[in-house]
C-alpha positions as a printed NumPy array, in Angstrom:
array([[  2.588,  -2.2  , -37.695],
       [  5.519,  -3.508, -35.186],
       [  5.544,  -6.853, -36.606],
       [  5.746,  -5.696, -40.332],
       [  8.781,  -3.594, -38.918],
       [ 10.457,  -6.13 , -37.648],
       [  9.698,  -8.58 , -40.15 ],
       [ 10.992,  -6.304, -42.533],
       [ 13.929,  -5.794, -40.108],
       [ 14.78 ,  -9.557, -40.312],
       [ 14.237, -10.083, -43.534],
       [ 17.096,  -8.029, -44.839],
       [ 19.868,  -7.787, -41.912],
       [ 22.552,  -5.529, -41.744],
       [ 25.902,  -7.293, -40.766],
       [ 27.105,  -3.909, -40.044],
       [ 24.381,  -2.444, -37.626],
       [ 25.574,  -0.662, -34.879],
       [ 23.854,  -1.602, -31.278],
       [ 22.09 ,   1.663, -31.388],
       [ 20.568,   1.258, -34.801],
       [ 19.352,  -2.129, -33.367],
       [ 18.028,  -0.628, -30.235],
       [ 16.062,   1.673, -31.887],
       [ 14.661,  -0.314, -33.952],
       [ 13.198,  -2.143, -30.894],
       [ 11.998,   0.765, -29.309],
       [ 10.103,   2.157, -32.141],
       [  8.681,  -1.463, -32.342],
       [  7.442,  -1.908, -28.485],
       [  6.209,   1.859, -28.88 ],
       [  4.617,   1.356, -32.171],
       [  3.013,  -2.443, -30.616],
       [  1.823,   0.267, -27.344],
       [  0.556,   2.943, -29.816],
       [ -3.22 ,   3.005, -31.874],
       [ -3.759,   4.971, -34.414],
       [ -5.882,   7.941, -33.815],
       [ -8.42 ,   7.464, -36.662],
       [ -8.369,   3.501, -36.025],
       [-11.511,   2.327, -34.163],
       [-10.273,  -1.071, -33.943],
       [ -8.846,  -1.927, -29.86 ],
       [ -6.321,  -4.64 , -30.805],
       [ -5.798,  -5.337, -26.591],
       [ -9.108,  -4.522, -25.042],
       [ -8.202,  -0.76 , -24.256],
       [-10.866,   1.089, -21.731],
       [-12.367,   4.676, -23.203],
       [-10.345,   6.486, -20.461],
       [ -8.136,   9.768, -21.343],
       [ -5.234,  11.763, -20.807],
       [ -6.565,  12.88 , -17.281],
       [ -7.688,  10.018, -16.162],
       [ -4.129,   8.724, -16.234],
       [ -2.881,  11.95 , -14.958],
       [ -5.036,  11.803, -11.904],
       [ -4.792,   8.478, -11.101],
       [ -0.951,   8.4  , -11.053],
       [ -1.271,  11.812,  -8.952],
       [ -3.72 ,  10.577,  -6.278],
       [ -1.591,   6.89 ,  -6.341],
       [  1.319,   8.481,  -5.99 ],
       [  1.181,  12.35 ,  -4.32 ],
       [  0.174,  11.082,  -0.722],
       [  3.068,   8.561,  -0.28 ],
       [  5.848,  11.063,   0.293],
       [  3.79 ,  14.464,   0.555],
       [  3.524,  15.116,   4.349],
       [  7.314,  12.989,   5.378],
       [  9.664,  14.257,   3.088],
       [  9.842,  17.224,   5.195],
       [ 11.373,  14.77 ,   8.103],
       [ 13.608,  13.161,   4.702],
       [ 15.45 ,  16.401,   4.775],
       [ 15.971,  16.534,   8.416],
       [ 17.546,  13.207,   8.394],
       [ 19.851,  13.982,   4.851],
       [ 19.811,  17.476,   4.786],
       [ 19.584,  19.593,   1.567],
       [ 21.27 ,  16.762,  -0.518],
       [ 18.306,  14.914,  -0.355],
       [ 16.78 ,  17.593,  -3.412],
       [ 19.346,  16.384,  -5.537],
       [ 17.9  ,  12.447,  -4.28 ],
       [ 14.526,  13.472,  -5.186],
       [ 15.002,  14.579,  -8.62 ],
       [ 16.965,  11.237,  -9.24 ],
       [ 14.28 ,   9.263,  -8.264],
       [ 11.761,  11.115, -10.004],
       [ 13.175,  10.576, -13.341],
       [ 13.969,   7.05 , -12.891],
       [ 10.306,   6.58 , -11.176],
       [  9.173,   8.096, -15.185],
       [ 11.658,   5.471, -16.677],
       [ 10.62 ,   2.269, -14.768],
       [  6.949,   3.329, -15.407],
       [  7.893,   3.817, -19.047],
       [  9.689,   0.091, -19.459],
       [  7.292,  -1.523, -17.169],
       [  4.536,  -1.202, -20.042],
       [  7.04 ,  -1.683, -22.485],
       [  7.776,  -4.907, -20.804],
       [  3.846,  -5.545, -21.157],
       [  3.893,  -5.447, -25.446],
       [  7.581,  -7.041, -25.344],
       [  5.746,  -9.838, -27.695],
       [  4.665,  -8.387, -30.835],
       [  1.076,  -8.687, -31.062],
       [  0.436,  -9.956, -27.551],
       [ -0.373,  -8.07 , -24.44 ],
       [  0.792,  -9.379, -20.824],
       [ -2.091,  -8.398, -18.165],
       [ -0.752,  -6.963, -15.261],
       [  2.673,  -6.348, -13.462],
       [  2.377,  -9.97 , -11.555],
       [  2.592, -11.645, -15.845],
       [  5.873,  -9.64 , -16.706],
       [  7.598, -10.934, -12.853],
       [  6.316, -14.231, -14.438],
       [  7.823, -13.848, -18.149],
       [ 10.985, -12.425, -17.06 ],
       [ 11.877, -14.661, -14.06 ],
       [  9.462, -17.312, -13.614],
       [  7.749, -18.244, -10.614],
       [ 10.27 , -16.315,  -8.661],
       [  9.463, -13.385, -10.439],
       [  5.597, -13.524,  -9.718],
       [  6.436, -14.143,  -6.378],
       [  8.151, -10.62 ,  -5.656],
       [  5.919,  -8.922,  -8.267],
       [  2.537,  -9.994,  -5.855],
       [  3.723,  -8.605,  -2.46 ],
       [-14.788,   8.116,  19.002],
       [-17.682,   7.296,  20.666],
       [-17.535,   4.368,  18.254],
       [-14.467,   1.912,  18.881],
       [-11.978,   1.485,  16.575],
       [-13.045,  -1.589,  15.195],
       [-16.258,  -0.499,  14.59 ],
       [-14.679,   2.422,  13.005],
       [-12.474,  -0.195,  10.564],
       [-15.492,  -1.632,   9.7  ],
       [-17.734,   1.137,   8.654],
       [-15.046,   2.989,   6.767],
       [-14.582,  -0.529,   4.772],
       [-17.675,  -0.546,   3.685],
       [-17.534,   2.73 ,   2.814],
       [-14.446,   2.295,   0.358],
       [-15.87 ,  -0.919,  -0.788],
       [-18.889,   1.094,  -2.285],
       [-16.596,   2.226,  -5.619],
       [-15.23 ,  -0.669,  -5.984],
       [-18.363,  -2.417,  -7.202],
       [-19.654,   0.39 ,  -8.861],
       [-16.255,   0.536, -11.   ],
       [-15.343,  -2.393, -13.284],
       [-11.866,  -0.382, -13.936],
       [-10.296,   2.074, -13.078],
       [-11.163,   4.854, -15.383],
       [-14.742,   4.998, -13.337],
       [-12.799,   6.038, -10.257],
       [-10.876,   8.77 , -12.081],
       [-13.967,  11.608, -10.114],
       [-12.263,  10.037,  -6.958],
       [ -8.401,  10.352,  -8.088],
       [ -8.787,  13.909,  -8.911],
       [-10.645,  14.948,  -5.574],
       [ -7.854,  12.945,  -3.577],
       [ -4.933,  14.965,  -6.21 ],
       [ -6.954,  18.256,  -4.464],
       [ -7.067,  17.029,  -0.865],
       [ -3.3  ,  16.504,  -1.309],
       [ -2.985,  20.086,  -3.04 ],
       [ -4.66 ,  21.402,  -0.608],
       [ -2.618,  20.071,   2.309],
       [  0.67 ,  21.32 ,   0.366],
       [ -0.435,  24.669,   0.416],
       [ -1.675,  24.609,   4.083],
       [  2.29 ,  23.724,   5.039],
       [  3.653,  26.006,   2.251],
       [  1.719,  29.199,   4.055],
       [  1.631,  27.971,   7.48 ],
       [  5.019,  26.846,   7.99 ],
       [  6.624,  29.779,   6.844],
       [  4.486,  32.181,   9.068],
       [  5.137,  30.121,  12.283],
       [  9.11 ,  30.156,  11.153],
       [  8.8  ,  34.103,  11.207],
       [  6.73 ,  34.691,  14.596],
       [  9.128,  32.276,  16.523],
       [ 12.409,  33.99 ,  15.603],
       [ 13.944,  33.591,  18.945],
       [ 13.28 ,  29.869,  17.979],
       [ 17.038,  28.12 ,  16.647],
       [ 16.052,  26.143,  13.447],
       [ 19.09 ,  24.107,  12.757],
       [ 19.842,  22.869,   8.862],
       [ 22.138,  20.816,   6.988],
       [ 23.632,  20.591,   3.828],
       [ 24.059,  16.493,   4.017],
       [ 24.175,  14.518,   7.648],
       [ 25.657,  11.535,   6.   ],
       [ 24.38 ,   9.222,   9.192],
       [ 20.81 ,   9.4  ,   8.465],
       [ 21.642,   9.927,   4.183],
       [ 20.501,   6.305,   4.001],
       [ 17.129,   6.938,   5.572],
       [ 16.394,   9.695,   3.875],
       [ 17.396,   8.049,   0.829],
       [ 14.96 ,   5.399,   2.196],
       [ 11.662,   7.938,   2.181],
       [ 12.326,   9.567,  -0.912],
       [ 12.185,   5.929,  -2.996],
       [  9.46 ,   5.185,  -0.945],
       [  7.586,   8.45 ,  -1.97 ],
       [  7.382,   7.344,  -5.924],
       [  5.383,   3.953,  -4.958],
       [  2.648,   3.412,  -7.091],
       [  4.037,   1.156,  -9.85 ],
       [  2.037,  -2.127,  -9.594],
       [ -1.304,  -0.163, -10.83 ],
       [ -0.103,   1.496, -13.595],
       [ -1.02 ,  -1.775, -16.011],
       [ -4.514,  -1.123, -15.114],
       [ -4.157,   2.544, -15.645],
       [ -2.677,   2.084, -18.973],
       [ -5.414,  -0.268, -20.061],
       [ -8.186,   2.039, -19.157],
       [ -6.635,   4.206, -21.695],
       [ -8.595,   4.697, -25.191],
       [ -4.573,   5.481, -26.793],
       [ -2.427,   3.994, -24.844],
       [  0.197,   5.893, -26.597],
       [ -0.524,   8.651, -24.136],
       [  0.41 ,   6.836, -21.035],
       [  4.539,   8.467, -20.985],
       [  3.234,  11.99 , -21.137],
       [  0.6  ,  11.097, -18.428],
       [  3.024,   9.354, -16.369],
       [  5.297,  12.576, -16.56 ],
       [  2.853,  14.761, -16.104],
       [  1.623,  12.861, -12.537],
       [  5.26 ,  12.154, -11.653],
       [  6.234,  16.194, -12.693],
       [  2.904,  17.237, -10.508],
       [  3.769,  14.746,  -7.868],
       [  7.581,  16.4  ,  -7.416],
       [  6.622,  19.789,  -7.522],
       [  3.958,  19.421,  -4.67 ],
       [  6.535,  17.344,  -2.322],
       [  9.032,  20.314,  -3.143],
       [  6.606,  22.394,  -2.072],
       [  6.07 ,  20.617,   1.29 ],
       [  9.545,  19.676,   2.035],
       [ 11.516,  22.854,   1.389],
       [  9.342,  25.094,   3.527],
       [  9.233,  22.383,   6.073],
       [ 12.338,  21.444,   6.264],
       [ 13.053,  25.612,   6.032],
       [ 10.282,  26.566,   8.968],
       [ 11.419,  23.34 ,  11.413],
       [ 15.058,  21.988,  10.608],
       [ 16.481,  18.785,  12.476],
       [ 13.034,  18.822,  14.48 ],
       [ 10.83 ,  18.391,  11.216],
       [  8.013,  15.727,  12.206],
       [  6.802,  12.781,  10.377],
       [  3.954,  13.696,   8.67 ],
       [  5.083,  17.356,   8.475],
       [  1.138,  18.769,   9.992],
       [  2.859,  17.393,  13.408],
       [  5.568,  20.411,  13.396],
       [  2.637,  23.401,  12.339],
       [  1.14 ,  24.992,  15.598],
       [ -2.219,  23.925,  16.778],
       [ -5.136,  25.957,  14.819],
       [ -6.936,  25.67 ,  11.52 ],
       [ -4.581,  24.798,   9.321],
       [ -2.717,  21.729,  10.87 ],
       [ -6.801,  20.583,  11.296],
       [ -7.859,  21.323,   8.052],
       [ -4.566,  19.717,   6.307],
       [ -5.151,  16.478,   9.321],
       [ -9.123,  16.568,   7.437],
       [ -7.805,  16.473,   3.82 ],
       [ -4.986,  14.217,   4.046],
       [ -7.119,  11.699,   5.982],
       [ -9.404,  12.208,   2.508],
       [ -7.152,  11.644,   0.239],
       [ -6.   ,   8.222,   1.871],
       [ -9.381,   6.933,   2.052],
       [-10.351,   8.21 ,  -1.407],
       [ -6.804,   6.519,  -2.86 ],
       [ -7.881,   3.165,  -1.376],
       [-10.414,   1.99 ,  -3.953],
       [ -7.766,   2.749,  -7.028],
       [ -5.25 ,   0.002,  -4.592],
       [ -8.333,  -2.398,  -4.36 ],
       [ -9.976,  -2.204,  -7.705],
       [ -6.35 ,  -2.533,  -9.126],
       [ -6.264,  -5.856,  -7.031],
       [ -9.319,  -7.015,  -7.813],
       [ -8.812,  -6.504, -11.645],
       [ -5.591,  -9.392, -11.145],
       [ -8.119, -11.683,  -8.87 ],
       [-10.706, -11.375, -11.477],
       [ -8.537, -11.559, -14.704],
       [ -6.628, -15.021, -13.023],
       [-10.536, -16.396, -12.307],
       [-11.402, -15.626, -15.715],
       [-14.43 , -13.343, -14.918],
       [-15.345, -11.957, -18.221],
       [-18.739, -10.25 , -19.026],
       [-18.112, -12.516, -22.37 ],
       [-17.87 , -15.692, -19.915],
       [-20.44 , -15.621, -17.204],
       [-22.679, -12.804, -18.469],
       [-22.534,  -9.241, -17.227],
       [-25.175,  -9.787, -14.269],
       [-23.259, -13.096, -13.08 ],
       [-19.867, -11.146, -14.009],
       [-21.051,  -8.492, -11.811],
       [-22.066, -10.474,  -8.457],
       [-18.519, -12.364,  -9.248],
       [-16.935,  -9.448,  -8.741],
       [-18.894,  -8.22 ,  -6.1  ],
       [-18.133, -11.658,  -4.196],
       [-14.458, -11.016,  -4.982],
       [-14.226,  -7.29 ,  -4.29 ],
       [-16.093,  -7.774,  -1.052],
       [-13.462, -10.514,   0.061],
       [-10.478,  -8.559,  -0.452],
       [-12.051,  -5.488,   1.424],
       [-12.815,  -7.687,   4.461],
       [ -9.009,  -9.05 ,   4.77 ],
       [ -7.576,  -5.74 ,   4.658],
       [-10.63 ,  -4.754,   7.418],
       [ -9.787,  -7.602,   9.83 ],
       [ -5.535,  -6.663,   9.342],
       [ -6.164,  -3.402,  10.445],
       [ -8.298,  -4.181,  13.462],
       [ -6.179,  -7.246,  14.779],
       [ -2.623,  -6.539,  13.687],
       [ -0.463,  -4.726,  16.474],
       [  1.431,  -1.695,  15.506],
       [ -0.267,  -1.602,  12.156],
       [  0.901,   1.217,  10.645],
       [  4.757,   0.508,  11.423],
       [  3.961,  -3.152,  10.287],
       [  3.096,  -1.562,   6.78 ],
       [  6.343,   0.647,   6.847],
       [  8.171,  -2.558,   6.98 ],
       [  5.595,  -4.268,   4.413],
       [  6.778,  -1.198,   2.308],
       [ 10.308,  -1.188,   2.644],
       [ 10.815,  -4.496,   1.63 ],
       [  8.35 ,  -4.202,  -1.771],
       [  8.108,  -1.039,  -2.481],
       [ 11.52 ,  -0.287,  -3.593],
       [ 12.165,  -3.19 ,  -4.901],
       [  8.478,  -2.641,  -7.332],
       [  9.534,   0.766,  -8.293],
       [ 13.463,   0.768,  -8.96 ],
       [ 14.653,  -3.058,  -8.707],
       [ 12.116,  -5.292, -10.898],
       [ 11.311,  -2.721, -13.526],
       [ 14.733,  -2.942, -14.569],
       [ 15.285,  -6.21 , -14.379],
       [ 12.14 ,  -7.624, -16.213],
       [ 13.033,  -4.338, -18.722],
       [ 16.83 ,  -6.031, -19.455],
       [ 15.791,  -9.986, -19.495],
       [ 12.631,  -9.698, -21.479],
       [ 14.449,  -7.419, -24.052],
       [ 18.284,  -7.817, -23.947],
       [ 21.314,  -5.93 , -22.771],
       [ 23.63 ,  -5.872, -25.26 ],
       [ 21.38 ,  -3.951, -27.928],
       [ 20.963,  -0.819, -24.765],
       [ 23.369,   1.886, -24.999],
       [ 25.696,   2.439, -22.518],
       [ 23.797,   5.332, -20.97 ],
       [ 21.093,   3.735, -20.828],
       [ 22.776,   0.462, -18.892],
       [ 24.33 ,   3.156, -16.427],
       [ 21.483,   4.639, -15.458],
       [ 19.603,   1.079, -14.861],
       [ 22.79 ,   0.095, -12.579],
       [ 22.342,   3.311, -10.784],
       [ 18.891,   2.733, -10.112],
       [ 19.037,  -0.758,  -8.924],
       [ 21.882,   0.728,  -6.486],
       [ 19.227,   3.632,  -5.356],
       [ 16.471,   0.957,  -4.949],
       [ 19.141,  -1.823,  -3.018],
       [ 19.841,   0.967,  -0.886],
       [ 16.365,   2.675,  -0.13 ],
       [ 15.006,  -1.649,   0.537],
       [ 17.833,  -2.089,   2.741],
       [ 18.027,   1.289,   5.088],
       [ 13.976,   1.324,   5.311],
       [ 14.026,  -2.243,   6.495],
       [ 16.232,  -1.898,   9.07 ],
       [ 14.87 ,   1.98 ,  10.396],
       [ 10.8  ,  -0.539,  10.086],
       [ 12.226,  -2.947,  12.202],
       [ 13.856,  -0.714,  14.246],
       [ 10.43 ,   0.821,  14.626],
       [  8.449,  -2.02 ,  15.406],
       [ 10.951,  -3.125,  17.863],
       [ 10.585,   0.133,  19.773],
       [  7.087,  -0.349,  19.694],
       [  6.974,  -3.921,  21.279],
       [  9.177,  -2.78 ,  23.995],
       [  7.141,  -0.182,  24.743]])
């Protein structure tokens, strides 16, 4: 149906079309290339059987835990301004997930696989390159728990089998938000001789704040494989909303209170601030849940672009061989990320600055780029180019600030 459009489109050509005429026209193409018909039983790009929810969930659990528990400590660094930050990146986190599948159909007919092929299509091999980016000891610990997550990973040959684990991490997370939305609150009122100090913008730590928030809407490189395990891929913007729209309202719900209950000494992750007792335990329990249930939908994402550039098909080797391929490859990738988190120092500050230099630059710099080479800049409208230059600015900004406050972290901790 999108090629007969734009055949018919370029088969009798308007001299006087406007830009917007022509830019709708190639919008309602891309969408209409995305979209199957709902009585069609024919799966033109090798679609999984998933559903609205299991894109919903999986962009919730992917997404929620990033930003849930340190936006609180966001505020305390930018003060109330940084609500108005967080709306702005939510819709333009909806937007770049919107034109990154876009950018997957921008051949009619044709499918690209994953978010590595449009880096590659837009900008070559410089594109792919940014695209890619107890009594028991701890080691023992890192190893057990890897097995542990590597278990769904070879049950699941996509991600829509995983969806049972995205929507018990979505609850963990829920649950932890309402621990902080009660608790903080109470201990607030029972301390009132207690000075809580708030701002409406501290324009020093704006950048860093700035920094978290982008940070929080990371996510973007699995939402390929999310879309493909959709049966109509057509639903994928109103799942994407609908995550992203769940996602905000639970870190408002976090961050407000928190930033409310504790001011300028709001903690990074926000249990830190809440009094010793139940609750900070319980939300410690649920949030440690959610990360290790939110690991598998990183992995099997992974895995899917390991096994799709190897060329492991059930058609190919057979499902059995498939299978043990995958198994092989799945196991591998568990085992690296095992052995970096046992033997790297100052792991978790080594990941902040893993972060700061990809993340941003995944979720508000290539998204737009790709989005403008692949399909042109002079058929946007100007709206539309405005907001793209203000989110490259928001994600040049967020890269740069939480690069330098990760190295200033990882400094601190070597001279320690």
């Amino acid at each position: 149906m999108a090629i007969q459009e734009i055949e018919k489109h370029s088969s009798s050509p308007s001299p006087n079309g406007s830009c917007m005429e022509s830019y709708k026209l190639e919008e309602r193409a891309v969408d209409n290339g995305i979209e199957e018909d709902n009585l069609s039983t024919v799966n033109e790009f090798g679609h999984g059987n998933g559903n609205f929810m299991t894109a919903f969930f999986n962009v919730t659990c992917i997404v929620a835990g990033t930003g849930t528990l340190g936006l609180p400590r966001a505020f305390a660094l930018g003060g109330w301004l940084g609500i108005l930050i967080m709306m702005l990146a939510y819709f333009m986190a909806i937007y770049n997930g919107v034109i990154l599948i876009r950018c997957l159909y921008y051949k009619p007919g044709q499918r690209l696989h994953d978010y590595k092929d449009v880096g590659t299509a837009a900008f070559g091999w410089a594109g792919y390159t940014v695209a890619s980016k107890g009594a028991l000891t701890f080691r023992l610990w890192a190893v057990i728990v890897g097995v542990i997550l590597l278990i769904p990973s070879l049950i699941a040959k996509t991600l829509k089998e995983i969806t049972a684990l995205s929507a018990l991490g979505a609850l963990c997370t829920m649950i932890a938000v309402f621990i902080v939305l009660i608790q903080g609150p109470m201990d607030h009122n029972a301390h009132l001789e207690r000075v809580v100090v708030t701002d409406s913008v501290i324009w020093t730590g704006f950048p860093s704040a700035l920094a978290t928030i982008a940070f929080s809407y990371g996510g973007i490189n699995t939402y390929p494989h999310v879309e493909h395990a959709l049966k109509k891929p057509h639903q994928w913007k109103y799942a994407l909303a609908a995550g992203m729209s769940a996602c905000t309202v639970l870190y408002m719900l976090t961050a407000i209170p928190g930033y409310w209950s504790y001011g300028r000494d709001t903690l990074s992750p926000v249990y830190n601030s809440l009094p010793d007792g139940a609750g900070k335990m319980c939300a410690m329990i649920v949030m440690t849940i959610h990360v290790i249930l939110a690991i598998p939908i990183y992995t099997t994402s992974f895995s899917l672009e390991m096994e799709k550039w190897m060329m492991v098909t059930d058609e190919r080797l057979g499902k059995v061989k498939a299978w043990f391929v995958r198994a092989i490859i799945r196991t591998f990738c568990m085992a690296i990320l095992v052995v970096l988190a046992m033997f790297v120092p100052y792991f978790d500050d080594f990941m902040s600055l893993i972060g700061a230099l990809s993340n941003c630059g995944l979720v508000f710099l290539l998204p737009v780029l790709c989005y403008l080479k692949l399909t042109g800049i002079r058929n946007k409208p100007i709206y539309e180019l405005a907001f793209c230059a203000l989110t490259l600015l928001l994600g040049v900004v967020g890269c740069i600030f939480g690069t330098i406050d990760a190295i200033k972290a990882l400094n601190s901790d070597f001279h320690s």
